[in-house]
C-alpha positions in Angstrom: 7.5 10.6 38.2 3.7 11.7 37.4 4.2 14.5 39.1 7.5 15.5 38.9 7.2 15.8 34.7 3.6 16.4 33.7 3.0 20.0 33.5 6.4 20.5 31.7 5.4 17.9 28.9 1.9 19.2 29.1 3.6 22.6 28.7 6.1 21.8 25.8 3.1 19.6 24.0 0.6 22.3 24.1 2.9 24.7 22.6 3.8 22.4 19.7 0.6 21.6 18.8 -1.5 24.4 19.8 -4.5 23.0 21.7 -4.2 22.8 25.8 -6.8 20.2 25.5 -5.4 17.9 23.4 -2.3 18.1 24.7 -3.5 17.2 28.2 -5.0 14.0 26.3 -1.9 13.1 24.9 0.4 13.5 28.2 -2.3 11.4 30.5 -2.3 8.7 27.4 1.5 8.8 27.5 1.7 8.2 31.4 -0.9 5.5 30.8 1.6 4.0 28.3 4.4 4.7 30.8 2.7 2.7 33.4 2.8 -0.4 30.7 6.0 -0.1 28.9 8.4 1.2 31.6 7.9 -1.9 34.1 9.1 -4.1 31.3 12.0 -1.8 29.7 12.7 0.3 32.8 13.0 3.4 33.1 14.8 5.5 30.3 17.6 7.7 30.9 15.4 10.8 30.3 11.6 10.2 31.3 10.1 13.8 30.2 11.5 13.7 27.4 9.9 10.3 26.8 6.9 11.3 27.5 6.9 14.3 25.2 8.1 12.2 22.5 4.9 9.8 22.7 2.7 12.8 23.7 3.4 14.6 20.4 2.9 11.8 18.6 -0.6 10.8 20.3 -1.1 14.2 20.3 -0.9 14.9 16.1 -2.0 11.2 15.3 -5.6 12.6 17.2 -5.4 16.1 15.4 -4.8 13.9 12.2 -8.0 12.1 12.3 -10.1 15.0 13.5 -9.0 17.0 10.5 -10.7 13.7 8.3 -13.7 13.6 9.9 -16.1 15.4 7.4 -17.1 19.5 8.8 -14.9 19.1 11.8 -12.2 22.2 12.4 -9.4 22.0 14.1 -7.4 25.1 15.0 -4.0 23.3 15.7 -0.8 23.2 13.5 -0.5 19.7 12.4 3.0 19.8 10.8 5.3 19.8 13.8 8.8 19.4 14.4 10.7 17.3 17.4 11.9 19.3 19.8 15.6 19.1 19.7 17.9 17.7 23.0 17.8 21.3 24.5 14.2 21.4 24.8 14.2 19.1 27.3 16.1 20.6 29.6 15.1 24.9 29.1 11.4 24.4 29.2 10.8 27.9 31.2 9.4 29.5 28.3 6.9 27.1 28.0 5.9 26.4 31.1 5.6 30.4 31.8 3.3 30.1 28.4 1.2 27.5 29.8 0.3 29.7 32.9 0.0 32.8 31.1 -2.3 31.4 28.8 -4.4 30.0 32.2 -4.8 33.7 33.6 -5.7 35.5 30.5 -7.9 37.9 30.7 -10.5 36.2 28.6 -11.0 33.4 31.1 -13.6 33.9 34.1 -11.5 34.7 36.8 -13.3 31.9 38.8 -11.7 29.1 36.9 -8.1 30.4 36.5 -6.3 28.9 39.5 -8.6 25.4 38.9 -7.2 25.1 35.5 -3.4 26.2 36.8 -4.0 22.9 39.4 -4.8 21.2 37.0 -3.1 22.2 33.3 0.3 23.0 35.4 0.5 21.1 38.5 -1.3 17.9 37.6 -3.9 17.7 40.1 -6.7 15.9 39.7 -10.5 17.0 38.9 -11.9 15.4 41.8 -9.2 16.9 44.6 -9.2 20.5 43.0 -13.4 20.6 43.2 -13.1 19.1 46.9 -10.2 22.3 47.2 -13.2 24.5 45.5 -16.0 22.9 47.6 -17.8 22.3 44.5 -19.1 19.0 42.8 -17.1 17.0 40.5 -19.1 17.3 37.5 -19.2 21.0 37.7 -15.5 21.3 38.2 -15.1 19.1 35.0 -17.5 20.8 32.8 -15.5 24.5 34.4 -12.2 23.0 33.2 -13.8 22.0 29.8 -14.9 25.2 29.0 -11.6 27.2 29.9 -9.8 24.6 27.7 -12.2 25.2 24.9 -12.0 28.8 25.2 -8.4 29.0 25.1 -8.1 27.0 21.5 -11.6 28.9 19.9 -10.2 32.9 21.3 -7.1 31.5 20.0 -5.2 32.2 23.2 -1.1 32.2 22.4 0.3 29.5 24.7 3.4 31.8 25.1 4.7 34.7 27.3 3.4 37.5 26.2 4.5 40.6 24.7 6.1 43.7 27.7 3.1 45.6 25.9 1.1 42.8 27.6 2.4 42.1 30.6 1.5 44.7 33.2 -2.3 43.6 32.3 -1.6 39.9 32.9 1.3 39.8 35.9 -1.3 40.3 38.5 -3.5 37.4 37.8 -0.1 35.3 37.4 1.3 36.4 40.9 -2.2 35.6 42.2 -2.6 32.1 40.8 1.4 31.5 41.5 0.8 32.5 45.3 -2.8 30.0 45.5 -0.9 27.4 44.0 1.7 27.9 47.2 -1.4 27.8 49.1 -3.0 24.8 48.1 0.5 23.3 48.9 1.3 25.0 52.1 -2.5 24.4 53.5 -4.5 21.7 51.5 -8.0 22.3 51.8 -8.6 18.3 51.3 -6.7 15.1 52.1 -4.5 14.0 54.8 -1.6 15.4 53.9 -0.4 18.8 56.1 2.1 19.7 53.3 2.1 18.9 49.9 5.6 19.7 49.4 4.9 19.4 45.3 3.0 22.4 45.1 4.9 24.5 47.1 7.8 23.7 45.1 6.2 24.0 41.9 5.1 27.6 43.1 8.9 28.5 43.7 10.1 27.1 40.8 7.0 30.0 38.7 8.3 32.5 41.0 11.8 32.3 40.0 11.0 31.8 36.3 8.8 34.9 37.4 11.5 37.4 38.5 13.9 35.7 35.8 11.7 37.2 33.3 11.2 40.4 35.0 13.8 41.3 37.4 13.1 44.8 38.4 9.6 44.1 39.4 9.0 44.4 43.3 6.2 42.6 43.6 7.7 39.4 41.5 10.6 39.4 43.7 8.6 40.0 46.9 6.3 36.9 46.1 9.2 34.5 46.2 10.3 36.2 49.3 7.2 35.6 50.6 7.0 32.0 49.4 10.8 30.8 50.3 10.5 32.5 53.4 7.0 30.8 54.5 8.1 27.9 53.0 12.0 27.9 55.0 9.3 26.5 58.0 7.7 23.5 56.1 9.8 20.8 57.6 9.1 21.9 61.1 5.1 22.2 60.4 4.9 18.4 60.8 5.6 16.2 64.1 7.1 12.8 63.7 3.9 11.6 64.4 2.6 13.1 61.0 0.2 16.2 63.6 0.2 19.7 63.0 2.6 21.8 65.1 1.2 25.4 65.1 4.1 28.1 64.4 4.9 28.5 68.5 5.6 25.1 69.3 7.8 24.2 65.9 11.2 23.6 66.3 13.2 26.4 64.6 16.1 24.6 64.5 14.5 22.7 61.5 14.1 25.7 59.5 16.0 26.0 56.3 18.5 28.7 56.8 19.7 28.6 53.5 15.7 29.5 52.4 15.3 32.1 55.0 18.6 34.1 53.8 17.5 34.3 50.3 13.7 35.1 51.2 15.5 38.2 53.3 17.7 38.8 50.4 15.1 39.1 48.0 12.5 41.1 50.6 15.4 43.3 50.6 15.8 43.6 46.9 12.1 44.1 46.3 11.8 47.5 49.2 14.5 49.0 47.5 12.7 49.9 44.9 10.5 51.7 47.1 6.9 50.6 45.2 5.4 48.5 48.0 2.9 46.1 47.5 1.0 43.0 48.4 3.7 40.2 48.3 6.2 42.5 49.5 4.0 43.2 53.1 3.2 39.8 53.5 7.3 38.9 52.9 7.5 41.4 55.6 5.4 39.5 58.0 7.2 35.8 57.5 10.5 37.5 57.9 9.4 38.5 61.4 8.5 35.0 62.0 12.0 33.9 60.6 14.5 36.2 62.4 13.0 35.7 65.2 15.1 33.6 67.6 12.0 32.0 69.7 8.3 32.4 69.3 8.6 34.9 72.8 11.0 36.9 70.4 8.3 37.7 67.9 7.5 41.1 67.0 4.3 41.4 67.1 3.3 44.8 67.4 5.4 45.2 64.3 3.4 42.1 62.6 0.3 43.9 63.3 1.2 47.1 62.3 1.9 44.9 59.3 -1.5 43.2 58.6 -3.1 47.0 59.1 -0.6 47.9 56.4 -1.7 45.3 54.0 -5.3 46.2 54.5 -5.1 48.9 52.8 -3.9 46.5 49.5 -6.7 43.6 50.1 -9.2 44.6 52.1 -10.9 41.4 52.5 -12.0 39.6 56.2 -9.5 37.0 56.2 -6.2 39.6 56.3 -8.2 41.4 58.9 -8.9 38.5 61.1 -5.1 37.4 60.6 -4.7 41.1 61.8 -6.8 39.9 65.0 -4.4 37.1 65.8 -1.5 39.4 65.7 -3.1 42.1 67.9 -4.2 39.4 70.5 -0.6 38.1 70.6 1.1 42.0 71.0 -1.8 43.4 73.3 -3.3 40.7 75.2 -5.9 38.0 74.0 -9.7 40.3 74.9 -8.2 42.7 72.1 -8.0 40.2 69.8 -10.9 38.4 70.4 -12.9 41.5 69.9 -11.5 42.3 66.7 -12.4 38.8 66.0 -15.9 39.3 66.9 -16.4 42.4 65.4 -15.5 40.5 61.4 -16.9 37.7 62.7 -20.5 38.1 61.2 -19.2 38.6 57.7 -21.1 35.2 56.0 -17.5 34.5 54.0 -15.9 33.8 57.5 -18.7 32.0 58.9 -17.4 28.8 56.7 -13.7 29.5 57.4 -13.0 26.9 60.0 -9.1 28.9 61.0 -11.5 31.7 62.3 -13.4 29.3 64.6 -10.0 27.5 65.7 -8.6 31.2 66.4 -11.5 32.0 68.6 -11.0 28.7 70.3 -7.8 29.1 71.2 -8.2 33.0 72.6 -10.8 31.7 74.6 -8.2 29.3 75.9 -5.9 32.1 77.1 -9.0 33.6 78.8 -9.8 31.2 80.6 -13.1 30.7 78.7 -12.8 26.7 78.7 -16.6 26.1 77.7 -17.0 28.8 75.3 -13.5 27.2 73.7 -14.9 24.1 73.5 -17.9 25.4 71.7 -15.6 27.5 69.1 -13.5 24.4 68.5 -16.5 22.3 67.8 -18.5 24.9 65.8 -14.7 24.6 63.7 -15.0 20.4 63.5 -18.0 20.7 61.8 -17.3 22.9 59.3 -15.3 19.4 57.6 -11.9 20.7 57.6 -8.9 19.4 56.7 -7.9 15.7 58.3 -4.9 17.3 60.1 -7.2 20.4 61.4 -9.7 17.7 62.2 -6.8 15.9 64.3 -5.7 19.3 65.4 -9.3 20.4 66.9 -9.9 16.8 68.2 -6.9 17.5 70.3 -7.7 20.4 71.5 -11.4 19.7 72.5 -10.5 16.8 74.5 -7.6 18.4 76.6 -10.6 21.1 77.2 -12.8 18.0 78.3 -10.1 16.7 80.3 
């Protein structure tokens, strides 16, 4: 229930009184209240809008006695209304507010998809600085600042203006496709999926190309995102292990996901301005229509990542550019690739560069240099199902 209503109350709050912070407050003070009451009483009929009602009310009661207290300012509107019955249900203006306001330009780059976690999707302080690699504390004082920020610049908690828009939609599509990522690949925890943030990214995508439909790269990022996500469900063995993309089962892809991602990739290259999300849409749609991992076309997927180069030249698309090549010309031209980017200090840490060695190696017939790829990956402290992934792998090589 936690997570299925906070960022829309924290969302709605915020934009009533004026102050992220605050209304943060007031929505985890709410849930604590839920926790009491709700036991006893039950459930009510509609929860969020329960917990906006006792949010707003926390919420002005705090900006209340902060206005008392002798040389203290307070930025917020004090005299607010109730949201009517609508409001609970057509919240996408402030929910698209909320995340604006995280990626505005004013805010350090750094801290913008940290505060999306954890403003918009809930997350907690202590799993987004283990997603961050950094220490509690200094995620906590990061967050703190950005919230601060936002009330003393005065940031709207709105959409903004078309005049402001082309400025701002990158860092949104950014933060909106990381969000998906921490979902689709937590950096921390057991899980393999965290099928809440996934969803929570398609649900900003499509309030994304809802509010501007003849934007490519909008549409492309939910192709991307349904389409990578169509394979969630297969990603996952009974047994709660990772299955790597050649051994899922593709009857357990969602259809009805793929032919809307491939509707929407299709929509978005139309307009003939390629970009980013569009490429990368590309690539999953190769996954998806094909009808077996053998099927794949690969040359095509790497022609692909060599496009997409040319839009983020960074280490990771080129080693994901590797894996491709190895799989359409033969595993010694992929390793080499691999090799050659494998110096850069960023990908040093990355423990999927390690595991990709290990298992080119594998198809080499390079068993002991494998084994030492794999465990150069376990100790990098990935993931727990990497970790269970890599344990596998190492002892079939000892074996």
């Amino acid at each position: 229930m936690f997570r299925a209503h906070w960022w829309a109350a924290v969302a709605t709050v915020a934009r009533l009184v004026g102050d992220l912070e605050v209304a943060e407050d007031a929505v985890q003070d709410a849930c604590a209240a839920a926790l009491t009451q709700w036991p006893a009483a039950g459930i009510p009929g509609q929860p969020r809008a329960w917990l906006i009602s006792v949010a707003r009310h926390k919420a002005t009661d705090r900006l209340r006695r902060e206005r008392r207290r002798p040389g203290k300012e307070t930025s917020a509107a004090l005299e607010v209304t109730a949201p009517g019955p609508e409001d609970w249900v057509s919240r996408a203006d402030d929910e698209l507010g909320l995340i604006f306001a995280c990626c505005h330009p004013a805010l350090d780059p750094a801290v913008r998809v940290p505060l999306t976690l954890r403003s918009v999707c809930g997350l907690g302080t202590a799993e987004i600085a283990a997603t961050f690699l950094v220490p509690e504390p200094t995620m906590a004082q990061r967050l703190v600042r950005a919230k601060r920020k936002i009330r003393q610049a005065g940031i709207a908690l709105r959409v903004p203006s078309p005049s402001e828009l082309p400025d701002r939609l990158g860092g949104v599509l950014r933060v909106v496709y990381l969000v998906f990522t921490a979902g689709h690949k937590p950096a921390s925890g057991e899980a393999v999926v965290r099928g809440d943030l996934c969803e929570q990214a398609i649900r900003l995508a499509r309030a994304l190309t809802t509010l501007l439909p003849g934007e490519p790269e909008v549409t492309g990022l939910l192709a991307l995102l349904l389409l990578t996500d169509a394979r969630r469900g297969a990603r996952v063995s009974d047994a709660g292990d990772l299955v790597l993309l050649a051994d899922q089962d593709r009857a357990r892809w969602d259809q009805a996901k793929i032919t809307e991602g491939a509707a929407r990739l299709g929509q978005a290259l139309r307009a003939q301005r390629p970009g980013a999300y569009q490429i990368q849409a590309a690539i999953a749609g190769c996954h998806c229509t094909a009808a077996s991992a053998a099927d794949t076309d690969w040359p095509e997927i790497a022609a692909l990542y060599g496009e997409l180069l040319r839009y983020e030249p960074t280490p990771v698309v080129a080693a994901n550019r590797a894996a491709a090549v190895a799989m359409a010309e033969g595993p010694a031209a992929g390793l080499a690739l691999l090799d050659g980017i494998g110096t850069d200090r960023r990908l040093a840490r990355w423990p999927q560069l390690h595991i990709a060695r290990g298992e080119l190696l594998c198809r080499l017939g390079r068993r002991r240099d494998a084994a030492r790829a794999y465990q150069t990956a376990l100790d990098l402290a990935p993931a727990a199902p990497e970790r269970e992934f890599i344990g596998r792998r190492i002892r079939e090589l000892a074996g």
